[in-house]
N, C-alpha and C positions, 0 to 999 in steps of 0.2 A: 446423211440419212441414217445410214449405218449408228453414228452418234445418238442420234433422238431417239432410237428405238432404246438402246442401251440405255440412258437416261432415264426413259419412262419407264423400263423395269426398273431399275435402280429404284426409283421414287415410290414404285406402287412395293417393291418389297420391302423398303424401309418402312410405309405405312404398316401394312399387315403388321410389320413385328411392331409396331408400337401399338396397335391396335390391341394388339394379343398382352403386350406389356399391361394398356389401361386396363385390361380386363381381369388381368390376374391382380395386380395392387387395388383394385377396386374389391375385390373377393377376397384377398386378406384384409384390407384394413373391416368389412362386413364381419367377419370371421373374428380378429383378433381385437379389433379395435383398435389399430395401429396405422400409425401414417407411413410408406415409404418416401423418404427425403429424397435422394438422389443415388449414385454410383461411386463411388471414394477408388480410388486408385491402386494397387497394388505393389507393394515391391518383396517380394519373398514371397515369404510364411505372412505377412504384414496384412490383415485386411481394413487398418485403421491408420488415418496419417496425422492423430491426435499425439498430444506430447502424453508418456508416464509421469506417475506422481513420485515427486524429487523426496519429501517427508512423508511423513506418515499423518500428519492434517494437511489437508490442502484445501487453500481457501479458491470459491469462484469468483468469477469476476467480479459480483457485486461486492465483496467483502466482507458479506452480512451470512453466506452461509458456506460451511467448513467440512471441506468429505472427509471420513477416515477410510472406509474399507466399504467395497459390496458383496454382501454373501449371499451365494444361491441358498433358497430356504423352499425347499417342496413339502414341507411336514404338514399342511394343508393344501396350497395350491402352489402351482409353479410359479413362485415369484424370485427376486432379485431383491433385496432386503439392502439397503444402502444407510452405515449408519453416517449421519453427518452433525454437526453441531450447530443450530440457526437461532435466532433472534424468536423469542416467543410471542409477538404481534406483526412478523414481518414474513412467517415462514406460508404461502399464499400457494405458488404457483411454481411448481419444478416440473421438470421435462429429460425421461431417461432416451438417450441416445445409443441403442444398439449394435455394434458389430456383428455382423452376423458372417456366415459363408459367402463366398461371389461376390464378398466387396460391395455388399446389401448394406446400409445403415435404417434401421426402423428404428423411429423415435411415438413415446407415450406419455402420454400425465401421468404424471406420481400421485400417489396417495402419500401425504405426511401426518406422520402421527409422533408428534409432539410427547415425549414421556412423562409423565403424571409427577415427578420426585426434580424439581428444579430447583426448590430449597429459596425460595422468592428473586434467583438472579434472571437476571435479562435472558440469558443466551443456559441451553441446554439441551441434551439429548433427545434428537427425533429418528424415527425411521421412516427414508422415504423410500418405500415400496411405489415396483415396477413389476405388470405378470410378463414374466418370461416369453418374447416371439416363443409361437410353436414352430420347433423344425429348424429351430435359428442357432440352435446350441450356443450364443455369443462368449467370446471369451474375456472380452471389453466391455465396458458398457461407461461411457458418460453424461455429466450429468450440467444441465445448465437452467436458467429462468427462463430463455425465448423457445418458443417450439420449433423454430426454425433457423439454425445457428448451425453454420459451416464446421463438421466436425472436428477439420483440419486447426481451428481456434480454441478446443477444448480438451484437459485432460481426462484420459482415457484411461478406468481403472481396471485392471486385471477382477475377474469377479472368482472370489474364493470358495471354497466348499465347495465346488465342480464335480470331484471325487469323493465318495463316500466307505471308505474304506475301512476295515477292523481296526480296532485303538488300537494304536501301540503303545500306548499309556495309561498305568490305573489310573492314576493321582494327576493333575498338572493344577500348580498353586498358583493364583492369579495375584501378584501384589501390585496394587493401583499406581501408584506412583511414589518415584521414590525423587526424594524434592529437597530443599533446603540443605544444599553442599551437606550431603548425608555422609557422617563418620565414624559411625558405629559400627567399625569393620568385625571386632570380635563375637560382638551378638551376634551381627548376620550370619558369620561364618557358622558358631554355633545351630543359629535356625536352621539353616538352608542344611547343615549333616542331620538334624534333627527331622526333618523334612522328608531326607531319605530313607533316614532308620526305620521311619512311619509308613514308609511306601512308596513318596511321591518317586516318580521318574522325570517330570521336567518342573523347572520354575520358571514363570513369564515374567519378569520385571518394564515397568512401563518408566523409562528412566529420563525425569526433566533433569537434574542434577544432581552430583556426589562429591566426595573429597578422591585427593587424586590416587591414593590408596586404597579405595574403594573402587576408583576405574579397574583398577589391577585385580582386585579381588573379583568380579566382574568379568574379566577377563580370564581370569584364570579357569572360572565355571563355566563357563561357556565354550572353552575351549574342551573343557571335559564334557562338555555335553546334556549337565543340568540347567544351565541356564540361559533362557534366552532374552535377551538385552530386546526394546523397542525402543527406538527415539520417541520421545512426548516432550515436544518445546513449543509446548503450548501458548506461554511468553509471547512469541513473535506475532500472533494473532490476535491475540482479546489481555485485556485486563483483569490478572487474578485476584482472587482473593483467598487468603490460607485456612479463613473461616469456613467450615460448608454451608452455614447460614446467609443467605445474605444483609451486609450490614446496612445499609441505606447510604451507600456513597456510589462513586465514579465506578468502582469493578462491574465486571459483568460476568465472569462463569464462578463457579467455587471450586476451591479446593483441589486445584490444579485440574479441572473436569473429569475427576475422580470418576464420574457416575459412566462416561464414555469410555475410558480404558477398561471398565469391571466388565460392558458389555460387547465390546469388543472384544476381549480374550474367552468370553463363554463362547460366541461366533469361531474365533480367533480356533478353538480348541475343540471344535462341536464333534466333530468326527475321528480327532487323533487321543482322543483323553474318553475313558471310561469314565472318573467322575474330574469335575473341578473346584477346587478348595478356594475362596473366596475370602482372604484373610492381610493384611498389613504386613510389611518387613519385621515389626517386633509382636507379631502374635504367632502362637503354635495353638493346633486344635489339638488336643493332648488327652486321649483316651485312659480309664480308669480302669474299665475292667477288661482293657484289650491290650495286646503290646503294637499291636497296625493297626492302621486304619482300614487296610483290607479286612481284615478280622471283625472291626466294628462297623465298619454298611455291610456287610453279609448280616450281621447279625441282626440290625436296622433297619434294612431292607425283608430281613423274612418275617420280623414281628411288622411293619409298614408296607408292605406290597405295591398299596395304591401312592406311593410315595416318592418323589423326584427331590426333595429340597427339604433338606436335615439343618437346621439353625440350632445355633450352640450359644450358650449363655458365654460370656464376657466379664473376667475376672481380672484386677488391677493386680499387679506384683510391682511394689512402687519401687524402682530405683534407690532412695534414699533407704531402705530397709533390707539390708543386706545380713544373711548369714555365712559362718564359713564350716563348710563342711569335711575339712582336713584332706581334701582332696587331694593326690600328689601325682609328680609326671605331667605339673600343666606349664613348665618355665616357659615355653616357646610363648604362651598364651600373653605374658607381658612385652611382648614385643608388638602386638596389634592394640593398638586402642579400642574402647568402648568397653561395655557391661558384661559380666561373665554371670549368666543366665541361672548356673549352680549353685547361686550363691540366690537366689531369689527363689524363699520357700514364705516367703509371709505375704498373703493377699487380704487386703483388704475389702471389709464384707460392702455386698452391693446393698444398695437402700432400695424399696420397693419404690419410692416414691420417684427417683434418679433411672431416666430413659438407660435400660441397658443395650449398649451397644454391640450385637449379636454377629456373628456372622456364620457363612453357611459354607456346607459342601453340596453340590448341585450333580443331578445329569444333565450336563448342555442341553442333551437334546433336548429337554423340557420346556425350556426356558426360554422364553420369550423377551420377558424385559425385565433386569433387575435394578434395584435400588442396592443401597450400599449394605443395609442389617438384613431386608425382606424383596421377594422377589417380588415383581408387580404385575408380570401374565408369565402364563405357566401351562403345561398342560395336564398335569399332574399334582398330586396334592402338598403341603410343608409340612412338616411336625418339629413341635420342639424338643430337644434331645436335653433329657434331664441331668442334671448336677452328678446325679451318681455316673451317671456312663461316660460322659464327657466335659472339659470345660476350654474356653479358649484362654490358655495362660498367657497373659498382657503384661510384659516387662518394660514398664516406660516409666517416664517422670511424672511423680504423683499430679493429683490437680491441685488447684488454686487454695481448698480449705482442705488439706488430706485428714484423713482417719488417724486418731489417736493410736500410737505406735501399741499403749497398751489393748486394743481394738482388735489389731490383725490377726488374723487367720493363718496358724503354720499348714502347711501343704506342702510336703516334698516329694508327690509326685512325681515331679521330674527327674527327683537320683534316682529311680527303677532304672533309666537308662545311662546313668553317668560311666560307665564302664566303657560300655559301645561308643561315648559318644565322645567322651576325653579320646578315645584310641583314635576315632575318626577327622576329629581336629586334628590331632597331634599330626597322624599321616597328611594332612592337607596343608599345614603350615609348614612341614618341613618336604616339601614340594616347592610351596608358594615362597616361602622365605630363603631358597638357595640362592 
């Protein structure tokens, strides 16, 4: 007897508290719009028994859509900003799956918003936005096609920008990918000091391939602390293409999905970087009437106020068109391969008719979605920064019909700083090269 009574408490207390459970999941999901799935199990600090992501693309089950990162974004509402790469007539139906506190998982529809700049390939840059559970602070969040899918089967991505904290960076230079066993170790070395003279404090490199003296080099800054390396092997997912255009074959993304590394490192850099420079391994933004860049957005910034996104014209310094300017103190320089930058004062002029290929310095915060020359939402306005203040010096191999050598343009700009910047190599090579 003593049993049954025990029991039937037992039963009526377990009811109540389920009782009380339907009524509070019933009053969130009213509230938030959100489903509670079930209770996930605990082991530590652990409130998710999903696997982390191994790369930095990670494809879902279906193999048709590709997560990079999720960043908290409250700069309108509290949402969870997830960039991924998906098929642009297949991208329908996703479902963010929350960790939250007490080993909660609350799962929502996503909204996907497909980025406007895919350059006619199949697959391309979308954000699929999730509004943030209230009260859930999650530190995880993943992402699948079913709305009902056992967390413990899905990777579970750390969600970034949590903290918002003072930059500790004026400058950090976003270069998209560096691809095609890239061996141009003495230019780079040039830029990246060139880089710093100018102000920047970090460089983001999004690295599919290099030569193996460029791993080293690569290593060597990173280990000082300018540079920071991303894996992008992009390869093992989708079929590229080196054109950004799409060509009417088998490929499916461009350009090494150039357009997803640019805005992933604005994300990437929203909170630790005052502004971000938006530019290739062989381009410098190269100020005229400034010796920093700090110098020139103050300056930029107080004649533009209403102004987040400073675009700079795009000037060719062809490789084949070389001067020498008696420069001395540079022997170490013949021991790294590639282009020596001081030797490139003749650009060839741009034709109105010939798309210039622009690029920008940005406040992340602003920035919503960008393309590769122009941003594409914003919250703030662009200006374009004129020829006299600045221009992006482009050191690479000319095109296909180049400018008559008697045509070009001398421009030695860049020896104002050949003093500072021979010194600064030289100190890095003979570091790099003991």
């Amino acid at each position: 007897m003593s049993n049954m009574k025990h029991s039937v408490t037992f039963k009526l207390l377990v009811g109540t508290i389920g009782v009380t459970c339907i009524v509070l999941c019933f009053n969130l999901q009213w509230l938030v719009k959100l489903k509670p799935l079930r209770r996930t199990s605990t082991d530590g600090n652990l409130t998710c028994r999903g696997k982390l992501p191994e790369d930095t693309i990670t494809p879902l089950k279906d193999l048709r859509t590709f997560i990079i990162a999720p960043y908290l974004d409250n700069r309108e509402r509290n949402i969870v900003r997830i960039l991924g790469i998906v098929h642009h007539t297949d991208a329908k139906e996703l479902y963010c799956y929350f960790c939250c506190a007490n080993t909660t998982v609350l799962q929502s529809k996503a909204e996907i918003d497909v980025h406007e700049d895919r350059f006619g390939f199949p697959y391309g840059l979308a954000d699929i936005i999730c509004a943030e559970p209230p009260q859930c602070r999650a530190a995880h969040v993943a992402i699948d096609r079913s709305p009902s899918e056992d967390i413990a089967n899905l990777t579970v991505f750390p969600i970034r920008n949590r903290e918002t904290a003072t930059p500790t960076a004026n400058f950090t230079v976003c270069i998209s990918t560096m691809f095609g066993n890239y061996s141009n170790g003495l230019q780079f070395i040039q830029t990246i000091e060139m880089y710093k003279i100018l102000g920047a404090q970090k460089v983001t490199i999004y690295l599919n391939n290099c030569s193996r003296q460029m791993e080293e080099v690569l290593q060597y800054y990173t280990k000082e602390g300018t540079v920071e390396v991303i894996p992008w092997h992009i390869q093992r997912y989708l079929k590229m293409s080196k054109s950004w255009r799409y060509p009417n074959d088998d490929t499916e993304i461009g350009y090494y999905g150039q357009l997803s590394t640019l805005n992933d490192c604005i994300y990437r850099n929203m909170y630790s970087s005052k502004f971000v420079v938006l530019n290739d391994q062989d381009e410098i933004i190269l100020p005229f009437k400034h010796r920093t860049w700090d110098n020139m957005m103050e300056s930029l910034q107080r004649e533009n106020p209403n102004v987040a996104v400073f675009v700079f014209e795009n000037h060719l310094f062809p490789h084949t068109a070389l001067t020498d300017g008696n420069f001395t103190n540079m022997s170490l320089w013949n021991r790294v391969p590639g282009f020596n930058i001081l030797q490139h004062t003749l650009r060839q002029p741009n034709s109105p008719d010939i798309f210039n290929s622009r690029k920008m310095i940005v406040d992340p915060r602003a920035v919503i979605q960008t393309s590769v020359h122009s941003v594409l939402k914003q919250y703030r306005d662009s200006q374009y920064v004129p020829l006299e203040s600045a221009l992006v010096y482009h050191c690479r191999d000319p095109p296909e019909e180049p400018a008559p050598t008697s045509s070009l343009i001398e421009d030695k700009n860049i020896w104002r700083f050949n003093e500072t910047l021979i010194r600064n190599v030289n100190n890095m090579l003979n570091h790099f090269l003991k």
